[in-house]
C-alpha positions as CSV (number, residue, x, y, z in Angstrom):
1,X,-2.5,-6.3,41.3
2,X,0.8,-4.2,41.4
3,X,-0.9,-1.1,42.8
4,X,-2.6,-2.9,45.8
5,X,-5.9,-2.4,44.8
6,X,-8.6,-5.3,44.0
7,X,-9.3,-5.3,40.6
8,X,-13.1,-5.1,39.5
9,X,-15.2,-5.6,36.3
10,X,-16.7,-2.8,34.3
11,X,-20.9,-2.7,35.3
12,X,-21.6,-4.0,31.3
13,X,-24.1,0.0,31.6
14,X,-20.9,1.8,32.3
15,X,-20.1,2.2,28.4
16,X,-22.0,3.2,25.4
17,X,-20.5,2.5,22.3
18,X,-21.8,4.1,18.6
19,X,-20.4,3.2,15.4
20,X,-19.2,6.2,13.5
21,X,-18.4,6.7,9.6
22,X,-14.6,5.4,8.8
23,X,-12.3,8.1,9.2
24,X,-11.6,8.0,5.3
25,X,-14.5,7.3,3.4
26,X,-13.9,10.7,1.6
27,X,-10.9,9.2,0.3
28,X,-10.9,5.5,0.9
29,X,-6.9,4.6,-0.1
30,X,-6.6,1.9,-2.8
31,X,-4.1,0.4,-1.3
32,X,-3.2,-1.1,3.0
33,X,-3.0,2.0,5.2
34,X,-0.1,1.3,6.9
35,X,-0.1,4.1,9.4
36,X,-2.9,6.0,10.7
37,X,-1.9,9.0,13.2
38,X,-3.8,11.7,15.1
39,X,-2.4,15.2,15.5
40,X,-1.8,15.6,19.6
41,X,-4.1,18.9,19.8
42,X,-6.5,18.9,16.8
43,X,-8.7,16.8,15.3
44,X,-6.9,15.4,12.4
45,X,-5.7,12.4,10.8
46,X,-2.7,11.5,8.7
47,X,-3.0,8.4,7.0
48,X,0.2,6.8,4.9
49,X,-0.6,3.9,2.8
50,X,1.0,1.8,0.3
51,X,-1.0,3.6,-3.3
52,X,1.7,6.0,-2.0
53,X,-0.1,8.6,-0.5
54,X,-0.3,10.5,2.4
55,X,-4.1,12.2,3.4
56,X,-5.2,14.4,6.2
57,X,-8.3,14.3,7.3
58,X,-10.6,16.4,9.7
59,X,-12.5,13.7,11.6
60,X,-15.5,14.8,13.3
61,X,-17.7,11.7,13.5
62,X,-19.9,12.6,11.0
63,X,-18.4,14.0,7.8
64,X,-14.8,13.1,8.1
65,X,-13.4,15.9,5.1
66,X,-10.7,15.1,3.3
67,X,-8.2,18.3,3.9
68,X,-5.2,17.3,1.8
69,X,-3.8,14.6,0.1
70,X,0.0,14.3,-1.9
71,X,1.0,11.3,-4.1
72,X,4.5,10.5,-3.9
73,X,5.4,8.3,-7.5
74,X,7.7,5.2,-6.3
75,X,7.3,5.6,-2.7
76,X,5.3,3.3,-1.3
77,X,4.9,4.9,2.5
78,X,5.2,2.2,5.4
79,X,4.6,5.1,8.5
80,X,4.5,8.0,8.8
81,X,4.2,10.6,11.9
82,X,2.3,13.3,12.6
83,X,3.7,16.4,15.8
């Protein structure tokens, strides 16, 4: 290892793991989300996809709410950021 220490595995009780709702089944795109980006201090999502639209969403596990969503005509979106 490049730090010197001995690397070990992960005790297989060490993580749980639950399957939560998809962040956009409020608004599932009709089209490849191309980019899918979380805000650095908040809890939502910006998704760009190629049905040209670009959708925030307030991801919390359980509900996921849709909080905005803009349709650009002719502009399919291939990424988009989030800051």
């Amino acid at each position: 290892a490049l730090t010197g220490h001995r690397s070990t595995m992960l005790p297989a009780s060490a993580l749980e793991v639950e399957r939560l709702k998809d962040a956009n089944f409020q608004d599932v795109s009709d089209s490849v989300v191309q980019s899918a980006r979380f805000h650095p201090n908040s809890q939502l999502l910006l998704t760009a996809s190629l049905d040209k639209r670009l959708k925030i969403f307030q991801i919390d596990g359980k509900n996921n709410s849709k909080v905005q969503g803009v349709h650009f005509d002719d502009l399919p979106i291939q990424c988009a950021e989030v800051s």
